[in-house]
Wavefront OBJ file of the C-alpha trace (Angstrom):
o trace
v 5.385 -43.346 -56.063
v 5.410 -40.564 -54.150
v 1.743 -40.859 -52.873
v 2.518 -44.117 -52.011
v 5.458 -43.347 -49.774
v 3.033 -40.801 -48.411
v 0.973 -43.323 -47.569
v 3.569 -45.567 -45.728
v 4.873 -43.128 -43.931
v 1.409 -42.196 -42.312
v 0.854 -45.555 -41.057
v 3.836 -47.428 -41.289
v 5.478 -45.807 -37.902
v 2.119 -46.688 -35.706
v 1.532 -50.239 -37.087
v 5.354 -51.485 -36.422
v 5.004 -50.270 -33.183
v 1.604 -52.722 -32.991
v 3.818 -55.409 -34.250
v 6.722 -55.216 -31.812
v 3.910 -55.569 -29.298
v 2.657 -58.507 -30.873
v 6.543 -59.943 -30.955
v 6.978 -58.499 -27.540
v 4.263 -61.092 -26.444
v 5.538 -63.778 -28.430
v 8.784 -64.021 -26.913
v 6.907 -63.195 -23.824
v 8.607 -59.995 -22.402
v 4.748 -59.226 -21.623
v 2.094 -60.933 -20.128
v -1.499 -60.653 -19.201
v -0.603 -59.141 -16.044
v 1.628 -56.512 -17.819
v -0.751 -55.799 -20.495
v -3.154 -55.387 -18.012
v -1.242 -52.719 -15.819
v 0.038 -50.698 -18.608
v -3.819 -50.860 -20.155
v -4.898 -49.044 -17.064
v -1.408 -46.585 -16.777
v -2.536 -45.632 -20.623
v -5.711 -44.873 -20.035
v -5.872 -43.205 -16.603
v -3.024 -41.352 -17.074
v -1.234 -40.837 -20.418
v -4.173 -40.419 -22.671
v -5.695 -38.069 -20.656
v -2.086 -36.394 -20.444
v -1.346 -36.073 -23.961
v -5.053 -34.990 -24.530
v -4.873 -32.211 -22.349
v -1.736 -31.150 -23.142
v -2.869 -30.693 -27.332
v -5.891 -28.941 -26.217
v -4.535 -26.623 -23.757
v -1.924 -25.559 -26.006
v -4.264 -24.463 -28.469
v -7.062 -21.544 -29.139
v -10.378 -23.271 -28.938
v -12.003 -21.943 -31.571
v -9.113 -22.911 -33.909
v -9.249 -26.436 -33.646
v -13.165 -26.644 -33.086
v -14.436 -27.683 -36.411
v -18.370 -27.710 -36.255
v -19.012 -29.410 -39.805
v -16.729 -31.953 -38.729
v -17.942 -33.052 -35.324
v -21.662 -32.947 -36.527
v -20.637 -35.409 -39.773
v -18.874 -37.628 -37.299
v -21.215 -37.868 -34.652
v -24.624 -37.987 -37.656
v -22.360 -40.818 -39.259
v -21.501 -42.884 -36.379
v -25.242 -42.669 -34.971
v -26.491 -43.406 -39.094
v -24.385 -46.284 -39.724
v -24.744 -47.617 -36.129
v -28.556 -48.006 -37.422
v -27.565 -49.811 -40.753
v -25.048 -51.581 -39.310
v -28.121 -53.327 -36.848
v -30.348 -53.780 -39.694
v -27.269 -55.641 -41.543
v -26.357 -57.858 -38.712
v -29.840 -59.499 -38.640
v -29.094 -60.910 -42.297
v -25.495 -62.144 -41.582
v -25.751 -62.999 -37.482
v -28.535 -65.360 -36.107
v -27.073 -65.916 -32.530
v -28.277 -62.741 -29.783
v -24.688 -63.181 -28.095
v -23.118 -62.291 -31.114
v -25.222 -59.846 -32.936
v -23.642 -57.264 -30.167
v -20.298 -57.577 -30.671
v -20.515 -57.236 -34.573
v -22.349 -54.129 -34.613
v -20.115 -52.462 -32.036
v -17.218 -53.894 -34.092
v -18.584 -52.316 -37.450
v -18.301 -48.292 -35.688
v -16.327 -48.247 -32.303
v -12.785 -47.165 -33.747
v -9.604 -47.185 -31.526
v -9.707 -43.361 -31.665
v -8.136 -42.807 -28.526
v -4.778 -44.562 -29.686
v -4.553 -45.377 -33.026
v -6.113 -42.084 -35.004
v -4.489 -39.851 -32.485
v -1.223 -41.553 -33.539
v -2.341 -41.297 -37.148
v -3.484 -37.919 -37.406
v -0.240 -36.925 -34.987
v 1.700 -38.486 -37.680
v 0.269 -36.884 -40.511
v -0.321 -33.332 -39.514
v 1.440 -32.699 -36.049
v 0.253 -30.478 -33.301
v -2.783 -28.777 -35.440
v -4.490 -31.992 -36.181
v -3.846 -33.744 -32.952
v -5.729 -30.810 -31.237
v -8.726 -31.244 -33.424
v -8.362 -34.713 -33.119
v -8.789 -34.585 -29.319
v -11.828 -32.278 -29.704
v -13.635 -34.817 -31.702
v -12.750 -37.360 -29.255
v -15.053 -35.395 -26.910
v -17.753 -36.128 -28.386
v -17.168 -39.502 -29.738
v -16.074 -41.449 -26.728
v -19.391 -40.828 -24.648
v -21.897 -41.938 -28.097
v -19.217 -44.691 -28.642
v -20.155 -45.865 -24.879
v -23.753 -45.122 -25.228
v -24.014 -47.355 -28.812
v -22.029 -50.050 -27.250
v -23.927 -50.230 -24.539
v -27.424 -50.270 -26.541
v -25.883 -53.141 -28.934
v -25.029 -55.193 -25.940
v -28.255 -55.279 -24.332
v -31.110 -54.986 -26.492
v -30.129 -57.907 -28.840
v -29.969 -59.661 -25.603
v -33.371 -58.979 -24.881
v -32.153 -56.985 -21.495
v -33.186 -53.757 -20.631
v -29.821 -52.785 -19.141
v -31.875 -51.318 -16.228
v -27.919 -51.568 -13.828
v -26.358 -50.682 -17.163
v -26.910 -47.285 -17.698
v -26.204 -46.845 -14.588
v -22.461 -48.184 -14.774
v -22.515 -46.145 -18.098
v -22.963 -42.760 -16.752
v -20.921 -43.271 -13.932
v -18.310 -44.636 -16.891
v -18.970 -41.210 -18.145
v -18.634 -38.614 -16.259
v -15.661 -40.671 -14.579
v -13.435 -41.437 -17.827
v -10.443 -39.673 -17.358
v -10.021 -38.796 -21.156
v -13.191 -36.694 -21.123
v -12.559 -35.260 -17.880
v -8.945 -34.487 -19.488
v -10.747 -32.795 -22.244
v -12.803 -30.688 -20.067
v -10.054 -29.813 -17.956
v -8.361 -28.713 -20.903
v -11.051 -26.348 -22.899
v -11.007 -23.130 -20.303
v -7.031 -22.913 -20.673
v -7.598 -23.421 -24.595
v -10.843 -20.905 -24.760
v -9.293 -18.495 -22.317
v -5.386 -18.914 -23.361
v -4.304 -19.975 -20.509
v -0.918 -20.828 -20.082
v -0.031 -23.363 -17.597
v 3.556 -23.268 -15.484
v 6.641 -23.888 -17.190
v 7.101 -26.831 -14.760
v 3.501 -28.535 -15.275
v 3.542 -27.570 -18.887
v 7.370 -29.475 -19.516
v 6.135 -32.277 -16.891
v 3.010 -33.261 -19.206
v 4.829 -32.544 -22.247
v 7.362 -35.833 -21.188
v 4.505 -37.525 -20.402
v 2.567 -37.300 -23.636
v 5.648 -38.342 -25.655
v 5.322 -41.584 -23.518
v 2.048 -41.945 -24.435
v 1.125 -43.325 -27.922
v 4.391 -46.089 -28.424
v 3.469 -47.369 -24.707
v -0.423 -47.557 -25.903
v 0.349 -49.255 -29.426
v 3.109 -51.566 -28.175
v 0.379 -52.754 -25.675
v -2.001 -52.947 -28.565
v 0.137 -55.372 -30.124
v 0.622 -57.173 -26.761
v -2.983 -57.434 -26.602
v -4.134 -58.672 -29.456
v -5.256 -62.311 -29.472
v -4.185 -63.878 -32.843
v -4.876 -67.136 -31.853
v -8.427 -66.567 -31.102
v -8.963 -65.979 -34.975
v -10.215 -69.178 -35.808
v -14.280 -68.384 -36.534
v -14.321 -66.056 -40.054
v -18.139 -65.553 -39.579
v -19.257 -63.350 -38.907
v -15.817 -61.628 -37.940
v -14.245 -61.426 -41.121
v -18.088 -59.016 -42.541
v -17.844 -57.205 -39.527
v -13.924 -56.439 -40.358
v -14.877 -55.772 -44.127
v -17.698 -53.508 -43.076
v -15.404 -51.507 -40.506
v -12.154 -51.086 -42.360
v -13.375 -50.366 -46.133
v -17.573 -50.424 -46.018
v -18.029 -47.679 -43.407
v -14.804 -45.807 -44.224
v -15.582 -45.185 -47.915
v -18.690 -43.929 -47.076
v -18.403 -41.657 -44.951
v -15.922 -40.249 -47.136
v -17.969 -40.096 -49.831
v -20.552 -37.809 -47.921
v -17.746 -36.121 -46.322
v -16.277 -35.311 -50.139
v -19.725 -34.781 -51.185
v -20.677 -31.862 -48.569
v -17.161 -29.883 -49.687
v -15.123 -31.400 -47.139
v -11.711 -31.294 -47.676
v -7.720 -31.080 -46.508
v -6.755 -31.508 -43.113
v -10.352 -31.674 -41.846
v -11.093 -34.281 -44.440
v -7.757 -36.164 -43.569
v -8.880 -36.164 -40.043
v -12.366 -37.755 -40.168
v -11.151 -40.266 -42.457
v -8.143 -41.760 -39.920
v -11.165 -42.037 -37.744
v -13.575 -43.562 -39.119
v -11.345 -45.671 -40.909
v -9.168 -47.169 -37.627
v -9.831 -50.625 -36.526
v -11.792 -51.534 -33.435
v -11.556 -50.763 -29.965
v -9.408 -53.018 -27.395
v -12.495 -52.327 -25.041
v -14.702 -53.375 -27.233
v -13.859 -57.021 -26.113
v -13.764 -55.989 -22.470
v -16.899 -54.246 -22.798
v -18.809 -57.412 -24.523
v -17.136 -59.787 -22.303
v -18.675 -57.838 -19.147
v -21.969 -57.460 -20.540
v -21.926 -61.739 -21.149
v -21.766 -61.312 -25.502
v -19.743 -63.269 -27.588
v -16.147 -61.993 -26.180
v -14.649 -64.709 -28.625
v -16.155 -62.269 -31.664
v -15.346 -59.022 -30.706
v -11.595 -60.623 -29.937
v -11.818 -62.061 -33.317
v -13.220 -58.661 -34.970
v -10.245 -56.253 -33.358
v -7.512 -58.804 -34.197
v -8.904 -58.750 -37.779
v -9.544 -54.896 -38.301
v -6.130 -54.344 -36.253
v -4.196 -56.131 -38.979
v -6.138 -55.210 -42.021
v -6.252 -51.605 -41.217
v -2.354 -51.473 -41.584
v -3.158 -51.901 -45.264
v -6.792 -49.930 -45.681
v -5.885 -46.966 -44.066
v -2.411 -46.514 -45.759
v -4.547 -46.616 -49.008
v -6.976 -44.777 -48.186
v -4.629 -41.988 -47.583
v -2.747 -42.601 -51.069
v -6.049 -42.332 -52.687
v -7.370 -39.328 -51.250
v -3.672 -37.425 -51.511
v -3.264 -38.707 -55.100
v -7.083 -37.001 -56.197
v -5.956 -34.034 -53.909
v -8.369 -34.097 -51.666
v -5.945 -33.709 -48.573
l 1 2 3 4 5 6 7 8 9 10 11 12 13 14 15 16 17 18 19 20 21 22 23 24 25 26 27 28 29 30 31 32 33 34 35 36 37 38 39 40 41 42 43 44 45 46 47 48 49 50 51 52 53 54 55 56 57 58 59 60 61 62 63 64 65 66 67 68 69 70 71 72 73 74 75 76 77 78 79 80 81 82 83 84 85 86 87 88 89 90 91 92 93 94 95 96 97 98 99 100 101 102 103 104 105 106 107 108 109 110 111 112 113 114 115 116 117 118 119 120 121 122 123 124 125 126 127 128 129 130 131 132 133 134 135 136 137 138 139 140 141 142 143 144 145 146 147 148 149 150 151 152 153 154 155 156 157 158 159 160 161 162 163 164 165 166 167 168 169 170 171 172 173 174 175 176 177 178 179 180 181 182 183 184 185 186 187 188 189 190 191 192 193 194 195 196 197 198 199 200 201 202 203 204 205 206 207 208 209 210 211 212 213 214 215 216 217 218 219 220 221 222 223 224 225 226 227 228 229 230 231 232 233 234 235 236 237 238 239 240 241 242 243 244 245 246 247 248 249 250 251 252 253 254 255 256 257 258 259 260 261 262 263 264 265 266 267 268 269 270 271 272 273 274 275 276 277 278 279 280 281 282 283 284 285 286 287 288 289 290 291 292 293 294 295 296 297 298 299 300 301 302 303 304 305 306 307 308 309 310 311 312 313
């Protein structure tokens, strides 16, 4: 019992929050236009802000976990590769095959694990939280962009052009970089900045998952295939996995804890925006984050009873 309130407690705050977007929506408080505006606020602005202010707070070298960077980034680029090899058995359409294998690794890291993880084990996990995101966001882009192209028998010439500008311009990785010398160095920003961002973060994460919710297009979920194998592949295949390796190598605790909320949260929002630019199956990767949105309310709560009742975290 008390694993399982463990469990509900880890998730339970972030996913209502999802759901009063969703209701928000419904009774249309929010629109397009809204979700829209507040999409770009969160992500130019109060990501970045609550990013940099974990980091900066911090000692580098405290929060920088090696092991568990190089198992993320390995894993992501690993199952990215069996992931394609799977898709040509389930997925026969090019404008599709995209959008599943993006949907099978691209997690909403950015909102929903740093929620998670915040949730679970405060200020020390958020901080290596945000460190991993340094390294995940630009493969993420990379791997989506490779998915989106080559099935589609483009050589994304323009591109990876758009994607390194994408890059170097994304305000969460600039955050992050922004961040490391005052982290490395122990720098300790004015009172007035430091309080200023502080306000600013705490905005941050029930803004981005109410919008989430108001987001999400349950109506589109009409097609189950191939969304519902991507979904099953995203929220339980690649998940227990990478677990499994991770457990296997000695991985445990917080660390452990950390990489699982990952690689366990459902798919990105942009993953639709990203397929619907790049002229994929938009309808899919809609269908695919609707899908892994609501069934990771229930996969990653259990996942986190399992591994805290075989003490592992």
């Amino acid at each position: 019992m008390e694993n399982l309130l463990y469990g509900l407690n880890s998730v339970g705050p972030v996913f209502l929050l999802v759901v009063l977007g969703v209701v928000l929506r419904a009774v249309k408080l929010v629109d397009e236009t809204l979700v829209s505006r507040i999409s770009t606020l969160v992500f130019t602005i109060a990501v970045p802000a609550l990013v940099f202010t974990k980091i900066s707070r911090t000692r580098f070298e405290e929060v920088f976990d090696g092991r568990l960077v190089l198992l993320a980034v390995l894993g992501a680029i690993v199952f990215f590769c069996l992931f394609w090899a799977l898709s040509y058995l389930l997925v026969k359409e090019p404008r599709k095959r995209g959008p599943f294998i993006q949907g099978t690794v691209r997690g909403n890291n950015a909102i929903v694990s740093l929620a998670i993880v915040l949730n679970v084990y405060g200020e020390s996990g958020a901080s290596k939280a945000a460190v991993l995101l340094a390294f995940l966001m630009p493969l993420y882009n990379i791997l989506s962009v490779i998915a989106l192209t080559v099935p589609m028998h483009r050589s994304g010439g323009g591109t990876w052009g758009r994607l390194v500008k994408r890059i170097v311009t994304n305000p969460i990785i600039l955050a992050i970089l922004a961040a490391l010398p005052f982290s490395y160095f122990s720098v300790r920003l004015p009172v007035v900045v430091d309080r200023s961002l502080g306000y600013l973060s705490q905005l941050t994460l029930p803004l981005a998952l109410l919008n989430i919710g108001a987001s999400l297009r349950l109506s589109a979920v009409t097609k189950p295939m191939p969304a519902v194998p991507a979904s099953f592949v995203k929220v339980v295949l690649y998940p227990a996995a990478m677990t499994a390796v991770a457990v296997a190598v000695g991985m445990r605790g917080e660390t452990l804890g950390v990489l699982f909320i990952f690689v366990a949260a459902p798919t990105a929002v942009v993953s639709f925006i990203m397929a619907r630019a790049m002229s994929n199956d938009a309808e899919l990767a809609a269908n695919i984050i609707a899908l892994t949105t609501l069934c990771s309310v229930f996969t990653v709560g259990a996942g986190l009873v399992v591994l805290k009742g075989l003490q592992l975290i």
